[in-house]
C-alpha positions as CSV (number, residue, x, y, z in Angstrom):
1,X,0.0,0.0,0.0
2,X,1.2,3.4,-1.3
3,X,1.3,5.9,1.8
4,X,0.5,9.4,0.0
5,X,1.5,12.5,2.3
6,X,-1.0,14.9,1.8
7,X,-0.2,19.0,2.0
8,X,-0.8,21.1,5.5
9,X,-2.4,23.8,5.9
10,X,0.8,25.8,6.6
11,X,2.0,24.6,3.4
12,X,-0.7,25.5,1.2
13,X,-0.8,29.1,2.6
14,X,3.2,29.2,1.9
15,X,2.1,28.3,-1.7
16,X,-0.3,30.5,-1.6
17,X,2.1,33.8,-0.2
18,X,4.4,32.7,-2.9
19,X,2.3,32.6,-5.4
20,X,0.9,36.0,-4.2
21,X,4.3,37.5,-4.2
22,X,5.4,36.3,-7.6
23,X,1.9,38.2,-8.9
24,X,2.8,41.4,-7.5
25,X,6.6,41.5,-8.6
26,X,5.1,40.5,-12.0
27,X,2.1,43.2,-12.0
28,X,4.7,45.6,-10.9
29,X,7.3,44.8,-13.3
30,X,4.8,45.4,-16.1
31,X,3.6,48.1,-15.1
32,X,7.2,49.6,-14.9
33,X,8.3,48.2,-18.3
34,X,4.9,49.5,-19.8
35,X,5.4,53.5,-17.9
36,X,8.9,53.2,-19.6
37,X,7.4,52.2,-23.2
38,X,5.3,54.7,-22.7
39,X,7.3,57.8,-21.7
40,X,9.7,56.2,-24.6
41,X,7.3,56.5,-26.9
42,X,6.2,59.5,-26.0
43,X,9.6,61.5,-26.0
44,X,10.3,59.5,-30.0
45,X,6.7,61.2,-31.0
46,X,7.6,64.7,-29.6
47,X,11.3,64.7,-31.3
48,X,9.1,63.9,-34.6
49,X,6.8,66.9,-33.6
50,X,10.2,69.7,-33.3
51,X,11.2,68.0,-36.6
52,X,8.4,68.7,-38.3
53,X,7.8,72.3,-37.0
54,X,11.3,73.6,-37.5
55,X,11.1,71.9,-40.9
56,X,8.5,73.8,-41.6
57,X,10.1,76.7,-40.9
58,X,13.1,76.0,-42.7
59,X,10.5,75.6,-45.5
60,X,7.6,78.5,-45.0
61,X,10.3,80.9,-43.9
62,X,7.9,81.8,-41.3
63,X,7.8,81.0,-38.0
64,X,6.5,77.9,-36.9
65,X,5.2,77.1,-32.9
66,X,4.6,73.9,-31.6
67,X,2.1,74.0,-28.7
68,X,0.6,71.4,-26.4
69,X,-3.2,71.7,-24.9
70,X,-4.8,69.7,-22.6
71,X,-7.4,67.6,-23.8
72,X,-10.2,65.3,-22.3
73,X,-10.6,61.9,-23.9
74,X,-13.2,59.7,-22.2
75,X,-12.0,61.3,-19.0
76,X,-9.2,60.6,-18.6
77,X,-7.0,64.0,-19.3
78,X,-3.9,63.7,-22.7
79,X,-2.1,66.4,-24.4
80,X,-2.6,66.8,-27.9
81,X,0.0,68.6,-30.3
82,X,-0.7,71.4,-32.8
83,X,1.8,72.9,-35.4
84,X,0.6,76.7,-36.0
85,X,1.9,79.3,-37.9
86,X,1.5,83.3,-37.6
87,X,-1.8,84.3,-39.1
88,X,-0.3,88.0,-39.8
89,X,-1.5,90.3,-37.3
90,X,-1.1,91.1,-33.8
91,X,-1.8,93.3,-31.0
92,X,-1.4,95.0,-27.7
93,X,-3.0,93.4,-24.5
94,X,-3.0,95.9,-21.8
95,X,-3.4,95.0,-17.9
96,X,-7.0,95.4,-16.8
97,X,-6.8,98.8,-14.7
98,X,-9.0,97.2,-11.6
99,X,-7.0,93.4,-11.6
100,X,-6.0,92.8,-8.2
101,X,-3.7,92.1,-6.3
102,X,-1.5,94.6,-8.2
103,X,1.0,92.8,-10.2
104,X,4.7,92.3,-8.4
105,X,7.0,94.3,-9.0
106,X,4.8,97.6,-10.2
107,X,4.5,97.9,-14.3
108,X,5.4,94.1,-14.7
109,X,4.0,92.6,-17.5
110,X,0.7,95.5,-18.1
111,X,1.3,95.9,-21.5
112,X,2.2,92.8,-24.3
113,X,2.2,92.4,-27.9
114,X,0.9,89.0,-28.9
115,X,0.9,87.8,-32.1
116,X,-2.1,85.3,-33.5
117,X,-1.4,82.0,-34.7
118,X,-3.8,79.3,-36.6
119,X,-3.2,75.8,-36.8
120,X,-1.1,74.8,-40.5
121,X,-3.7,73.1,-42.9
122,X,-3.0,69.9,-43.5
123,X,-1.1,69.2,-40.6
124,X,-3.4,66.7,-38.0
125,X,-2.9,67.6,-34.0
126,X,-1.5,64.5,-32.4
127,X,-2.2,63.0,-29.0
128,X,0.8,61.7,-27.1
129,X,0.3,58.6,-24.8
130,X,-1.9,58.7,-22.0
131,X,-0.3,59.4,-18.8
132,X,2.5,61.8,-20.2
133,X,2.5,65.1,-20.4
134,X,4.9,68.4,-21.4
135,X,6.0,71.5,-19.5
136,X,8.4,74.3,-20.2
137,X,11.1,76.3,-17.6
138,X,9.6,79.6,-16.9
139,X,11.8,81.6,-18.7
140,X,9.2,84.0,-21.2
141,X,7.8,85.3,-17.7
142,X,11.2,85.0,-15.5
143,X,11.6,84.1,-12.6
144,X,9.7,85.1,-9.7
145,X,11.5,87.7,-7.8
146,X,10.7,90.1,-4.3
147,X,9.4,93.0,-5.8
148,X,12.5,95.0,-5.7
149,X,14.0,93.8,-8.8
150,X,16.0,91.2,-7.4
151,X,15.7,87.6,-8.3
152,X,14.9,85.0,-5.5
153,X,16.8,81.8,-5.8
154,X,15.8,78.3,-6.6
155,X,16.5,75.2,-5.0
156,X,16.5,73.2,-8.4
157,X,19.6,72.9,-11.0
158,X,19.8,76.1,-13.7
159,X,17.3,78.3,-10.9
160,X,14.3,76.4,-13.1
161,X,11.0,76.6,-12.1
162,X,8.8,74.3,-15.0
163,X,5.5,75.9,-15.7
164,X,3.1,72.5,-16.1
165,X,0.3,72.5,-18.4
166,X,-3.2,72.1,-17.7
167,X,-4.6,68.6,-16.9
168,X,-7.9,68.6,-18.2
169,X,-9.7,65.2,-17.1
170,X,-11.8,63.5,-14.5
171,X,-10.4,65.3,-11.5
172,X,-10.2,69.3,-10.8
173,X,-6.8,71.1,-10.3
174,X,-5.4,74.6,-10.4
175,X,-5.3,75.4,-14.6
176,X,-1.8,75.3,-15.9
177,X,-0.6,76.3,-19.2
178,X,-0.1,75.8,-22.9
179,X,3.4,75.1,-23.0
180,X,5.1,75.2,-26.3
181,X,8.3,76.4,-28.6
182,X,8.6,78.7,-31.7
183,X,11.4,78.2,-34.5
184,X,12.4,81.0,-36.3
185,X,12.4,81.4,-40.3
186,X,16.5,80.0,-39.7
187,X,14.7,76.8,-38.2
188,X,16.6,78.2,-34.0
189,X,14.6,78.2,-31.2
190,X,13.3,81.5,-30.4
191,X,11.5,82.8,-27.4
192,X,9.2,85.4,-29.2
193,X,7.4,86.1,-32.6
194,X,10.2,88.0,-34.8
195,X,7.7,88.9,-37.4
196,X,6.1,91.2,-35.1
197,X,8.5,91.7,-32.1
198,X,6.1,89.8,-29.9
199,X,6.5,87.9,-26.8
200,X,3.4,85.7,-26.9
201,X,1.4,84.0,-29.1
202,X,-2.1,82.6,-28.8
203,X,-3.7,79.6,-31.1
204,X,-6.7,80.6,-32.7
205,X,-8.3,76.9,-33.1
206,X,-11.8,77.8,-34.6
207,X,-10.2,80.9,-36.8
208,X,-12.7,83.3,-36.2
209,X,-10.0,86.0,-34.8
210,X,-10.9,86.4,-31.4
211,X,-9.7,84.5,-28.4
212,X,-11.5,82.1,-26.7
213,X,-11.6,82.2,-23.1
214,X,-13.6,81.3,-19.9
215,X,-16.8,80.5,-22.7
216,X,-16.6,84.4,-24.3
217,X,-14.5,85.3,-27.4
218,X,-12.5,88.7,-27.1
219,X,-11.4,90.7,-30.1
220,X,-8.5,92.8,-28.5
221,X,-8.3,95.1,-31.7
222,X,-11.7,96.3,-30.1
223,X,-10.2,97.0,-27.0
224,X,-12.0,93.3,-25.2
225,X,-9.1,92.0,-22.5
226,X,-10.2,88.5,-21.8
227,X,-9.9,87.9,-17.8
228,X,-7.4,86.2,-16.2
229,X,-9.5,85.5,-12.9
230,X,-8.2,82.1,-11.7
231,X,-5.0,81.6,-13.6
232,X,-2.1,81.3,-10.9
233,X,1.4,80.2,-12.3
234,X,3.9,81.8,-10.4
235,X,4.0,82.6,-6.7
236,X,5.9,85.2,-4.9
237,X,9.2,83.9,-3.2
238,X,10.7,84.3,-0.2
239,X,14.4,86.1,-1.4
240,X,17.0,83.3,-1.3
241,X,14.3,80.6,0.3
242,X,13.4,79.0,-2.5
243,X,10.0,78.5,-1.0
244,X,7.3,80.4,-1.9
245,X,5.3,82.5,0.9
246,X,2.1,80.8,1.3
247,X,0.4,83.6,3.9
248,X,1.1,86.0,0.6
249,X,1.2,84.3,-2.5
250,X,0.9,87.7,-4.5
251,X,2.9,86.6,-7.7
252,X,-0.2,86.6,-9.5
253,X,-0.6,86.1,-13.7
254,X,-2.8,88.7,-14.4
255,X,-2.6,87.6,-18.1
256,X,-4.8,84.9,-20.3
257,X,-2.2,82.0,-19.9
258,X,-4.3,79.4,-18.2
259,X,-6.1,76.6,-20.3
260,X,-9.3,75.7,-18.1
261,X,-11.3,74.1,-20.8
262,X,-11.1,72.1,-24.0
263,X,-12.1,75.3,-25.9
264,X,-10.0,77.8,-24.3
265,X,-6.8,79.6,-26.5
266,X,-5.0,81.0,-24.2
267,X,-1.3,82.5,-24.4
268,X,1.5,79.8,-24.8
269,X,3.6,79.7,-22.6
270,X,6.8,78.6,-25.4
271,X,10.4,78.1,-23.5
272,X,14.2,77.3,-25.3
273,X,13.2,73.4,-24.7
274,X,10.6,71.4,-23.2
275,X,10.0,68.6,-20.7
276,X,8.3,65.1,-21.1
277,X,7.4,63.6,-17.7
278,X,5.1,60.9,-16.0
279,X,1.9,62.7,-15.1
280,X,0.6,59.1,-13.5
281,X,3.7,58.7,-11.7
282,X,3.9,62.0,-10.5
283,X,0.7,61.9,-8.6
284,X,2.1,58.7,-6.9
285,X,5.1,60.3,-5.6
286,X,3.4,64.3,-5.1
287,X,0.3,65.3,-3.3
288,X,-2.5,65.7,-6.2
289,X,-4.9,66.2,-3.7
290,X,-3.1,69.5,-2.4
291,X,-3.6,71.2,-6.4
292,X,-6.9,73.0,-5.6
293,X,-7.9,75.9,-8.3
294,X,-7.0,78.7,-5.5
295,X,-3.7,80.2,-5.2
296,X,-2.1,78.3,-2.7
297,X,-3.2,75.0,-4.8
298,X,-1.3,76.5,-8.1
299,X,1.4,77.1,-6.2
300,X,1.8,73.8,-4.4
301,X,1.1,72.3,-7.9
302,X,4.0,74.2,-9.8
303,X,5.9,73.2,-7.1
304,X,5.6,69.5,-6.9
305,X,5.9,69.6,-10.9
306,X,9.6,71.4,-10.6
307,X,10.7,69.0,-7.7
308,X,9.7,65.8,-10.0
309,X,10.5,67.3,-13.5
310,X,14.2,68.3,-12.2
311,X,14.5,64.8,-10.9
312,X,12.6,62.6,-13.9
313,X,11.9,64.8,-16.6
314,X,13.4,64.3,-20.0
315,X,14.8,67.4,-21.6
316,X,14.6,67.7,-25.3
317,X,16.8,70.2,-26.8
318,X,17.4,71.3,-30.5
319,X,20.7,71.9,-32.1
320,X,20.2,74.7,-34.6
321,X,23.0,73.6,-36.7
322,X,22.6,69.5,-37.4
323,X,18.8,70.2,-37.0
324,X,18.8,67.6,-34.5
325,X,16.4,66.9,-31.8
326,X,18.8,66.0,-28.6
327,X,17.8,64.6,-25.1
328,X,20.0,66.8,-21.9
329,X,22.6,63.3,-21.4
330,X,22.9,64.0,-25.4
331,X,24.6,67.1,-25.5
């Protein structure tokens, strides 16, 4: 007679935490492998994108601006890319005389030419992966400084301070921007519109001429300033802290920068390079919940997207001479 051992109890459960183990380091191994095929992907489709926009610079001898917008897409929130081009006119946006609190320092930023822009025709937007997203360093606004003219210090490599965009989905956050770059007829980088010695640009998406914003449409030839109620990129520093001052957050951006909604065409925000990062992995290791649309949440949220861009982000440059799109451990 065969004498058949039969399993314990003990045993079965040490099959069955070993077994339970092995799922999760597989699950999580995926998951990292798939978030790296991803953000891979994602940085291959954007160098395409600078390609094609300074090519078509090169080409139009205009200049060309590629821009991201936030975009909802069965709720779940993805940026999609647009290649625009100057539409030929521009014009002077002027502080609104009652906005409050009064810009700091005095006289900063009250009056800006911005030039229009419409999408190029038969050129398709693009939408990168879900999950990843684009930002630019601050560097068309400045950095923040104490009202005296003298520029507080960062805690991050360069004194950066990335401007995110907008993150238009199933859950509510402060508004961010449209983050984008311009190339010049000579295909550089540039951080304004040379054709009419601007420093902004806007998208107009439906091409009627006037900005959309906040569900209106302003014509600023006709002396209509959109408002800028709501849109809080950069708070005030404490000098040399490198932490904002969150009892007086009075850094405000009393201009139309902010994307709230699909429809908006607000300002870009364009920089010397941009940034792909992780948005999903971001809100694992930063405090999503501490983004509300108030002050204090914009500024917590610009924060948390310096600390992790500086530490993760992947930073595409573009070398004006090979017409090369380059990665920051490229060049």
């Amino acid at each position: 007679m065969v004498n058949r051992r039969a399993f314990t109890m003990i045993e079965l459960l040490a099959v069955i935490a070993i077994l339970g183990i092995l799922g999760v380091i597989t699950v999580t191994a995926y998951t990292s492998i798939t978030a790296d095929v991803r953000r891979a992907s994602a940085v291959e489709q954007v160098k395409s994108l600078l390609n094609q926009a300074r090519s078509l610079a090169l080409k139009s001898g205009r200049s060309t601006m590629l821009a991201f917008r936030a975009r909802n897409v069965s709720g779940f929130a993805r940026m999609e890319a647009i290649i625009a081009q100057p539409a030929g006119d521009s014009t002077v946006w002027h502080l609104p005389e009652d906005a409050s609190p009064t810009p700091v320092p005095p006289g900063h930023m009250q009056r800006v030419q911005i030039s229009r822009f419409i999408p190029v025709e038969g050129v398709d937007p693009v939408l990168l992966p879900r999950g990843t997203e684009v930002a630019v360093p601050g560097h068309a606004i400045g950095n923040p400084d104490n009202g005296t003219g003298s520029t507080s210090s960062l805690p991050y490599s360069g004194d950066i301070q990335y401007l995110p965009p907008s993150h238009i989905g199933n859950v509510v956050e402060a508004p961010g921007i449209m983050p984008g770059i311009i190339f010049g007829r000579d295909g550089a980088a540039v951080t304004g519109v040379p054709e009419h010695q601007s420093r902004f640009g806007w998208i107009d998406m439906d091409r009627d001429g006037r900005q959309g914003l906040h569900g209106n449409d302003y014509q600023l030839t006709l002396g209509e300033y959109p408002p800028c109620d709501g849109c809080f990129v950069l708070p005030l520093l404490s000098p040399g802290s490198g932490a904002y001052a969150q009892s007086n957050v009075e850094y405000p951006e009393w201009w139309p920068l902010c994307q709230e909604t699909e429809l908006d065409e607000p300002w870009v925000l364009t920089g010397p390079f941009l940034v792909v990062f992780d948005a999903d992995e971001l809100r694992t290791i930063e405090r999503a919940q501490d983004w509300p649309p108030t002050r204090v949440g914009a500024a917590d949220r610009a924060w948390a997207h310096t600390r992790y861009i500086d530490e993760f982000g992947r930073r595409l440059f573009f070398n004006r001479f090979s017409g090369v799109s380059l990665e920051d451990a490229d060049r």
